[in-house]
C-alpha positions in Angstrom: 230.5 229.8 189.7 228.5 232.0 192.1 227.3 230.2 195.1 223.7 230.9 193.8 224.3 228.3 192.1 225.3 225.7 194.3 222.8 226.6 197.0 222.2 222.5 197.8 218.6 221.7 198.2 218.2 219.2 200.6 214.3 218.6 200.3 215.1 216.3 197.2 216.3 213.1 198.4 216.4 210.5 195.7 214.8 207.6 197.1 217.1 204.1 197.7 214.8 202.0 196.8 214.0 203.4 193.6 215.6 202.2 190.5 215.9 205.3 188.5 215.9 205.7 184.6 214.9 201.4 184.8 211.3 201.9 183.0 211.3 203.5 179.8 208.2 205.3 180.1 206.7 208.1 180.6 205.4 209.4 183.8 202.4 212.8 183.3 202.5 214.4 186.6 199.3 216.0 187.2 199.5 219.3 189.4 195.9 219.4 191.2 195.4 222.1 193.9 192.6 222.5 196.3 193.1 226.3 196.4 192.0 226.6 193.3 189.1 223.9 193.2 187.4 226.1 190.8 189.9 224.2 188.1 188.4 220.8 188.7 186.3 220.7 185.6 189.0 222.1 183.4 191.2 219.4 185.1 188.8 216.7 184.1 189.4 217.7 180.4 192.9 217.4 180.6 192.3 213.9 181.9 189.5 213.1 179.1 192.1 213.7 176.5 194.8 211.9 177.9 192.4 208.6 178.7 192.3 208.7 175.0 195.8 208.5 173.4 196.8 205.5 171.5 200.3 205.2 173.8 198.8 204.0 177.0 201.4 201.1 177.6 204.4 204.2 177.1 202.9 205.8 180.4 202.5 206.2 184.3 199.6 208.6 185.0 199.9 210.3 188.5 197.6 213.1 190.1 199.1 214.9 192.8 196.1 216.6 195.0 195.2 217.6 198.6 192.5 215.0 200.1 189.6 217.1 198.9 190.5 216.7 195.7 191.7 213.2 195.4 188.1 212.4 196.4 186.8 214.4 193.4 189.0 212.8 191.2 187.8 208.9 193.0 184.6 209.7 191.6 185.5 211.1 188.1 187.5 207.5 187.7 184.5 205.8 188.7 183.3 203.4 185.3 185.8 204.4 183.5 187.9 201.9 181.5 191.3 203.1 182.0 194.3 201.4 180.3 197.1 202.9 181.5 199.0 202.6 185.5 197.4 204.9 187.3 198.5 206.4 190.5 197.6 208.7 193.2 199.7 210.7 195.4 198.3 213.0 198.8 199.4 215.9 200.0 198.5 217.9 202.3 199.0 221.8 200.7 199.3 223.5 197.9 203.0 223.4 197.8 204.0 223.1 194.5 207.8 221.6 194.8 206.2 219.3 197.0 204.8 217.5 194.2 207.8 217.5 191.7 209.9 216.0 194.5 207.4 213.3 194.4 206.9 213.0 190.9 210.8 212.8 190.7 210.8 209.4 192.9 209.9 207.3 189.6 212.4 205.1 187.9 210.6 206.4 184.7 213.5 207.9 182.0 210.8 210.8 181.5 208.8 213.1 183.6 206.3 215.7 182.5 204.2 218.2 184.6 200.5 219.4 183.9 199.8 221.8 185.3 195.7 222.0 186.4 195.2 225.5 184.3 196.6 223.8 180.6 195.3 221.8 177.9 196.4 220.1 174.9 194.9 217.4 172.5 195.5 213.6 173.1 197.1 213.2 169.4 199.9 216.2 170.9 200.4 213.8 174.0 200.8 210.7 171.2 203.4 213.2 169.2 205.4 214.1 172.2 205.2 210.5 173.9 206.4 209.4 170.4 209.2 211.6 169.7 211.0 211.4 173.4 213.7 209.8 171.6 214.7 213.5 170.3 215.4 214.8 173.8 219.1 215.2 174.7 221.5 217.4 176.4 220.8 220.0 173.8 217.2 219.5 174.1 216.2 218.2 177.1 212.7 219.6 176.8 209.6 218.9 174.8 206.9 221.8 175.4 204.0 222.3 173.2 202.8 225.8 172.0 200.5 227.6 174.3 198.0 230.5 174.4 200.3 232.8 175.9 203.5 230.6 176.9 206.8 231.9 176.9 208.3 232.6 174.1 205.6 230.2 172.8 202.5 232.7 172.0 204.0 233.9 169.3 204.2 230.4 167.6 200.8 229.5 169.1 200.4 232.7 167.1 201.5 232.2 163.5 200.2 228.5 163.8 196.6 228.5 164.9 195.2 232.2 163.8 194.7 232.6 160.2 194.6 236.2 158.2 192.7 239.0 160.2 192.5 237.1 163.6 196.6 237.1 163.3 196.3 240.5 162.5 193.9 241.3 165.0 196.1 239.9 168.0 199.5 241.4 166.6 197.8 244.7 167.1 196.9 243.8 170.9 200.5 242.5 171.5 201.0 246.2 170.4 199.2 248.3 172.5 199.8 246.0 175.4 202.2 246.8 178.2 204.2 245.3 180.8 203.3 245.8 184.2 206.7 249.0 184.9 207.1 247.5 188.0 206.7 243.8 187.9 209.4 242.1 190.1 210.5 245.7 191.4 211.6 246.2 187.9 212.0 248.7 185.8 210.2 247.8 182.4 210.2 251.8 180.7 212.6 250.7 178.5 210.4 247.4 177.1 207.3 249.7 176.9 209.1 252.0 175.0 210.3 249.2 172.2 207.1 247.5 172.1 205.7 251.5 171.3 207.9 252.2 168.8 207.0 249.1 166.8 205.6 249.6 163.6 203.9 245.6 163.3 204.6 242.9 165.7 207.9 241.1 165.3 208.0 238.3 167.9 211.9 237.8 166.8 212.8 241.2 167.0 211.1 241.7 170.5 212.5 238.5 172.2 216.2 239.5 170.2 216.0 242.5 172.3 214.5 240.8 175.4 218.5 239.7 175.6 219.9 242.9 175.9 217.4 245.5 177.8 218.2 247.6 180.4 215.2 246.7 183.4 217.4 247.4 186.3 218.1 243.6 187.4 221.0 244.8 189.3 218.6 245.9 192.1 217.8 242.7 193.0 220.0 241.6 195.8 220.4 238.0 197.6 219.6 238.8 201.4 221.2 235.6 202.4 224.4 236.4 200.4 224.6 240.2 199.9 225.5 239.2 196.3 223.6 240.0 192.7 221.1 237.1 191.8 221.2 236.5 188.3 218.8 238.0 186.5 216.9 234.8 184.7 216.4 233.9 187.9 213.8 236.2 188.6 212.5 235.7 184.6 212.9 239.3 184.2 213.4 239.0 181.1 210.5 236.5 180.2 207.9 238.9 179.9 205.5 240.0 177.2 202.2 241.6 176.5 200.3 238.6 176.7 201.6 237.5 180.4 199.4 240.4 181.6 196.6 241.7 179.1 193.3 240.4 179.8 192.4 242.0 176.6 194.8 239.7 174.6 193.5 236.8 176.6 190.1 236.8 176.3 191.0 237.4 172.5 192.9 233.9 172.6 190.1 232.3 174.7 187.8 233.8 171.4 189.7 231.8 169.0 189.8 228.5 171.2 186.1 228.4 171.4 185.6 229.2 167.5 188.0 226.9 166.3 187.7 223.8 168.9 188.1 221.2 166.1 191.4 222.5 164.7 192.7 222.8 168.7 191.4 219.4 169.5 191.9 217.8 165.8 195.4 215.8 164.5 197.8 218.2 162.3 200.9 218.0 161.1 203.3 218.2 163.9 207.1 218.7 164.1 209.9 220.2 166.3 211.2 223.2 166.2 213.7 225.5 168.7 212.9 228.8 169.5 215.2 231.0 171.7 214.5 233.1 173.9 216.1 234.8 177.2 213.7 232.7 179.6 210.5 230.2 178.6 207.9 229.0 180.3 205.5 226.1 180.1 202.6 224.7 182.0 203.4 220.8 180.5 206.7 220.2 180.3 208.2 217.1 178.8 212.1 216.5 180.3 214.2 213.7 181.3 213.9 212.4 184.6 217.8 213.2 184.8 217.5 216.5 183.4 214.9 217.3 186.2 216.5 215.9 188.8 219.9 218.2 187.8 217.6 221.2 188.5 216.6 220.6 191.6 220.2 222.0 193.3 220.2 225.2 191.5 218.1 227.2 194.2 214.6 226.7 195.9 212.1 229.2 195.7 209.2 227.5 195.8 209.1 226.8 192.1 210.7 224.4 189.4 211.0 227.0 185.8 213.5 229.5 187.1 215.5 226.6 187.9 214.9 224.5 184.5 215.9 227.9 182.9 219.4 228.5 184.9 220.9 224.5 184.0 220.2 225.3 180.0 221.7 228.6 179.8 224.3 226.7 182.1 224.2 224.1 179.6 223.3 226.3 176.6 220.4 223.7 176.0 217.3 224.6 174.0 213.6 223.5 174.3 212.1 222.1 171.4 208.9 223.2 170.5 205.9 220.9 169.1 204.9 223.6 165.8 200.4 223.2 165.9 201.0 221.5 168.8 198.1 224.0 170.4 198.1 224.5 174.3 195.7 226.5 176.8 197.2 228.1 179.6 194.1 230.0 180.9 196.3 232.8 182.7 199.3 233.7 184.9 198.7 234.8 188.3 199.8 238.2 187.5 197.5 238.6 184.5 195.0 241.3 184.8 191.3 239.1 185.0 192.6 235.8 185.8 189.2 234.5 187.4 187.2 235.8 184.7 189.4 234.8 181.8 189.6 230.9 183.8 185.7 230.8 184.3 185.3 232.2 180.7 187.4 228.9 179.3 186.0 226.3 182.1 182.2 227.5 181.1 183.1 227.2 177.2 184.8 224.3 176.9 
């Protein structure tokens, strides 16, 4: 194995006093960040869903947040009846692996993150907190289906739009385009496929995600001198509706039309769905899935790890099918602050 792979992170240290995998709860991590205060009131709706599942005694509900914030989120508990344990936890930047090495110090079995740009329905947290008997090694992830998550959009996609509106976005996913040089990449090649598509296949075009030339190879370790492996970067995790502002605005269009089928109970189930790389802003795992991660490599960030230990493992996540998610946009998608006022102001 490469020594990528064992790089040792030493900022993880599980905590003695800590009886891990002892409570067999839950723990919902949520990822507030003063840097983007602008989030708080889209925050606040993640929190109104989640004071209202049924599974409050399966829980531990923690906010992670500079001061500013924890103060802001002080008053939003004020008068509020809240029935599940509730914690705070200070810090004193935005670092993000800051606060999953924190939220990894719980002797809850499971750990989710949230992070403060996502949304789902409380009767999606009820279906996940009531099926985390299904993770495993094969599946040691339970994601719902977001906007434009990784691979999820397209079954975000097929689930949520009906008739012309599926139509409608299958044509943007068309005549969008990856950034050529995202990652000092070479994307030509993707561009080309997703031109010389006659209608949107999200099967076909994550198939050949697998296999297409971008030029990883550039990409060299400094520390090393050696190749990094490819999915580390999530070179290959890339799609039309990571960057189009077009295609999100579209989605944010559909959300506000059809709030009572996003918000409403449906039939739920689980489903895989492979792709080369995924990402999700709530994540659902095993606190001793998690913790295996942590090793892999540091970069600031916890998916390119989560990614390297299942194609390690050959693991899969399982995806909640009408489960519907918001992810308001990627840092790298064109609009971000518009498309993230445009949700927070309709919501």
């Amino acid at each position: 194995m490469s020594d990528f792979f064992k790089t040792q992170n030493q900022l993880f240290i599980p905590d003695p006093n800590i009886q891990f995998n002892s409570v067999d709860k839950l723990q919902i991590n949520l990822y507030s960040c003063s840097s983007k205060n602008s989030r708080f009131k889209f925050s606040t709706r993640i929190m109104d869903e989640l004071c209202e599942i049924k599974n409050k005694d399966k829980v531990v509900v923690c906010i992670h947040a500079e001061p500013e914030l924890l103060n802001l989120w002080s008053q939003y508990f004020i008068g509020k009846n809240v029935d599940f344990e509730l914690k705070f936890y200070q810090h004193q930047n935005p670092w993000y692996l800051a606060r999953t090495y924190t939220a990894l110090q719980t002797p809850c079995k499971y750990t989710c993150k949230v992070d403060d740009d996502a949304l789902i329905s409380r009767h999606v947290w009820d279906y996940m907190i009531e099926n985390l008997d299904k993770l495993s090694e094969k599946n040691p992830v339970i994601a719902p289906i977001f906007t434009n998550g990784i691979p999820s959009a397209e079954l975000f996609a097929e689930d949520f739009l009906d008739g012309d509106d599926l139509e409608k976005l299958h044509e943007l996913f068309l005549s969008g385009r990856i950034a050529v040089n995202q990652w000092n990449l070479d994307y030509s090649e993707v561009n080309d496929k997703i031109a010389s598509m006659d209608k949107w296949d999200g099967r076909e075009y994550w198939d050949y995600m697998e296999t297409a030339d971008i030029k990883w190879e550039r990409q060299i370790d400094p520390a090393t001198g050696e190749l990094i492996p490819w999915t580390y970067f999530g070179v290959r995790g890339v799609h039309p509706a990571r960057f189009s502002k077009e295609i999100n605005m579209f989605l944010a269009d559909a959300f506000i039309k059809n709030k009572e089928k996003f918000f409403g109970k449906n039939e739920y189930s689980l489903e895989e769905y492979h792709a080369p790389y995924w990402t999700n802003n709530i994540v659902v795992a095993t606190t001793d899935f998690w913790i295996k991660t942590l090793p892999i490599h540091n970069d600031g960030w916890d998916e390119g790890n989560m990614n390297l230990r299942m194609l390690m493992d050959e693991s899969r996540v399982l995806y909640v099918r009408n489960g519907f998610g918001i992810h308001m946009a990627y840092g790298m998608t064109e609009g971000q602050a518009e498309i993230e006022r445009y949700y927070t102001e309709n919501l």
